[in-house]
N, C-alpha and C positions, 0 to 999 in steps of 0.2 A: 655768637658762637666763639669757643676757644680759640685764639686762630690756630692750635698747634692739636685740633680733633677730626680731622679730614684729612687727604693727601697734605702734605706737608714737609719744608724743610726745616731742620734745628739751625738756627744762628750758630754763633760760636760764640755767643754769650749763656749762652742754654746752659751749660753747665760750669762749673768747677770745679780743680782742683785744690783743695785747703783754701790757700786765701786769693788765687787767683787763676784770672782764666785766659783764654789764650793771648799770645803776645808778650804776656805776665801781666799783663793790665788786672789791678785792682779790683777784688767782687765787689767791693763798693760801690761802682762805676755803675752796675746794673741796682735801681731801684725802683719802688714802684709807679716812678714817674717814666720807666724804660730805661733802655742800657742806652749808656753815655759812648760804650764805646763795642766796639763788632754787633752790631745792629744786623739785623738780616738785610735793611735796605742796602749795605755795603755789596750783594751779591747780585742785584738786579741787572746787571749785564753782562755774569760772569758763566750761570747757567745753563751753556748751550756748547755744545762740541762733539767728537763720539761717542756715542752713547755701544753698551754691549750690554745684553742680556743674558744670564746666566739661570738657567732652569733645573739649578740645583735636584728639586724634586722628582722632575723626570728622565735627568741623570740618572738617580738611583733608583728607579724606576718604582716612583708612588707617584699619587694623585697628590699628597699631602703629607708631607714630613712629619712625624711625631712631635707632641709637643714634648718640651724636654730635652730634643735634637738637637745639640749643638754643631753645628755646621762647621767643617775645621777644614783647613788650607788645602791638606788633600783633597778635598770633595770639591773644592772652588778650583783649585788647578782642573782635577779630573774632569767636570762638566764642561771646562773650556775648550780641554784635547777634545771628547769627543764633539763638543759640536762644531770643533774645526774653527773657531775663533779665536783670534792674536789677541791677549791682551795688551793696553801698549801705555805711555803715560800718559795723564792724564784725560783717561778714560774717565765718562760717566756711566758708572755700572750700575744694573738694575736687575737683583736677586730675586727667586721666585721661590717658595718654599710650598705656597699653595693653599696657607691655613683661610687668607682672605674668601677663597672660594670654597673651603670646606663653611662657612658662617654662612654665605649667602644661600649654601645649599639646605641645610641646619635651618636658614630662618630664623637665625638668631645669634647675637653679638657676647651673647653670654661669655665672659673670659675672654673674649678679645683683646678688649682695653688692660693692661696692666696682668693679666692671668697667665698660666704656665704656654708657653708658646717654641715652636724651633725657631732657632735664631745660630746669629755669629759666636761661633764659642771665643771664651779670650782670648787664644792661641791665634786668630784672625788677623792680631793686632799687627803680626812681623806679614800676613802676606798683605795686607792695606800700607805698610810701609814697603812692600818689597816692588809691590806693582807701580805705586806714582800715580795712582789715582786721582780727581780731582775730586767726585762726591760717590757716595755709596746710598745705595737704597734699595728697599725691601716691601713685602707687600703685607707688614707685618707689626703692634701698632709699636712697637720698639728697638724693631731691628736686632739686638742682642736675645742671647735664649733663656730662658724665661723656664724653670727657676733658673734662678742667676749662679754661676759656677762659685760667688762667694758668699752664699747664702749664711754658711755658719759663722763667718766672719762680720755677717750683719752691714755687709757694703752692698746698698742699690743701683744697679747698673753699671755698676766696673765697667766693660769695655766701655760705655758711654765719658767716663771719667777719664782716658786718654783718647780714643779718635779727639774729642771737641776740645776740651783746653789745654791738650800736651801736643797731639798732631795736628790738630788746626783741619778738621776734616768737617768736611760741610755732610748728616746723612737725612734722606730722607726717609717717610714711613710714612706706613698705610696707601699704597700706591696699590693701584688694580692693575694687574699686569695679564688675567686672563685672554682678552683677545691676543693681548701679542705673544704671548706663551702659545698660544694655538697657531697664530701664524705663523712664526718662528718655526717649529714644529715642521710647520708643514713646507715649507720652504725651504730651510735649513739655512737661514741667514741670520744671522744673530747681531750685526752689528747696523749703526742706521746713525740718522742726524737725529738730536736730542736736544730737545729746546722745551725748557719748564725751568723759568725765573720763578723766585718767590714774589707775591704782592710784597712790593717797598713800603712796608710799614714802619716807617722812621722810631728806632727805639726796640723793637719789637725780637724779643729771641728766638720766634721760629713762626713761619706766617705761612700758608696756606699756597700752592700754585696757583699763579695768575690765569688771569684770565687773558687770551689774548687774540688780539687782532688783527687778521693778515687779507691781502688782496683776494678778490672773489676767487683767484684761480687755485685758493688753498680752501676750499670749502671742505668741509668735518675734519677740519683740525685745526679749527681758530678762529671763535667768530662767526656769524652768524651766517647762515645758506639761505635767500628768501626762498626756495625751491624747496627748502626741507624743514618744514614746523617744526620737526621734534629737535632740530639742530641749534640748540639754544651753542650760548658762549663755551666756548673747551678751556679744558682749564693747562691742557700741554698737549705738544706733538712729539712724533718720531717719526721720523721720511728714511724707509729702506732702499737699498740697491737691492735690483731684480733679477738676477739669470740673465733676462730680456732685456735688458738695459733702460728699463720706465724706473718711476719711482712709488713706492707705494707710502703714502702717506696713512698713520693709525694714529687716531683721536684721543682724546683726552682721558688721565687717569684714572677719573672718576669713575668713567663709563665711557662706550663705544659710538659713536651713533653709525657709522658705518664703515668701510673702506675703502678708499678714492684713490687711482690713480693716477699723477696728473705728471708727466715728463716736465713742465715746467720747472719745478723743484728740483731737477736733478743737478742741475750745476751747483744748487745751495749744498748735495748729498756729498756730491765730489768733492765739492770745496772740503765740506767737514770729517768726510776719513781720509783726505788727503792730509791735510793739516790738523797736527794735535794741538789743543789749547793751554795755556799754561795753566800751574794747579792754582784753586783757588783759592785766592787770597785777602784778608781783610785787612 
């Protein structure tokens, strides 16, 4: 499989600008024997701090954003007043625009990959530099919108062309975000611990979320449940703060297997909206 056609993060080799890519490191540097230099493995411990979710879509109250929608600073501030969440630096934010769940409803992937989609309009660029962000991610398969705002100037993915090798911004794409957009929803808590490393594929410009492994007392969010067959490996968590003061842990991007609550993790939650992470760095 591609590693970069599933939930997934972009290296900061992933792209360029003319002849170089973030750092200024030389496009050279990346060939088909892999990138010599910003590797996605460089991120493998960087991945994980507070995370905030923005529900763009039911902000503006649709199920599903129009394709075509470019999504601009107003609307990302706006969804954050109402749903009463601080942006702060180096946040890992995680955009919901909702097309992923219009396909799964549809039964079909038709124009997903690469076809007209909502996304970040380029205007995004000053509030991804205004906020101190550390990664950005969407549940969409390119995160920018789709036709591209420089369509007639014949440039592919402009905002992609400064987030990754002029800002040095780590984003992800194609992220399921439906359960927690329901939970969220109904809770009305939008921020949480956020942990999803990329698999360390040495070389690799953008690699797929790991899979990963935690003590039995984090079952459906990491790792295997002997108690629950269908509970294969997750491939990322998010552990919320509750009204109630537990923690609710929500499973892997992919898919859901269910919702657990386990107080154990809460001092890992405190730790992580106490303490911001610095941005990420290669």
């Amino acid at each position: 499989m591609a590693l970069q056609a599933a939930t997934h993060w972009d290296g900061l080799g992933h792209v360029f600008y003319e002849e170089h890519m973030w750092n200024g490191y030389d496009c050279r540097e990346v060939t088909s024997a892999g990138a010599q230099k910003c590797g996605i493995e460089k991120t493998k411990n960087k991945m994980v701090g507070r995370g905030v979710f923005l529900d763009v879509a039911r902000a503006l109250g649709k199920d599903c954003l129009d394709d075509g929608y470019g999504i601009t600073c107003d609307d990302l501030d706006m969804t954050a007043k109402k749903q009463g969440v601080e942006l702060k630096r180096g946040d890992y934010i995680v955009v919901r625009t909702g097309q992923m769940e219009r396909c799964f409803k549809a039964g079909s992937w038709d124009g997903y990959p690469g076809g007209d989609a909502p996304g970040f309009a380029f205007e995004t660029l000053e509030w991804v530099q205004r906020t101190e962000l550390a990664a950005l991610a969407s549940d969409t398969w390119g995160c920018e919108v789709r036709p591209n705002e420089s369509k007639d100037a014949g440039i592919n993915q402009p905002w992609h062309w400064i987030t990754i090798p002029i800002m040095g911004m780590t984003m992800g794409e194609i992220f399921n975000v439906k359960e927690l957009a329901e939970d969220c929803a109904a809770d009305g808590v939008y921020e949480y611990l956020f942990v999803a490393p990329a698999i360390p594929i040495t070389g690799a410009v953008g690699s797929p979320v790991t899979n990963n492994v935690y003590q039995p007392q984090f079952k459906g969010c990491g790792g295997r449940d002997p108690g629950n067959p269908h509970n294969t490996a997750q491939n990322a968590y998010v552990c919320k703060l509750t009204p109630d003061g537990t923690s609710l842990v929500w499973g892997s991007f992919f898919g859901i297997d269910h919702l657990h609550r386990d107080p154990v993790v809460q001092a890992l939650a405190d730790d992580a909206v106490a303490e911001q992470p610095s941005l990420t760095q290669q």
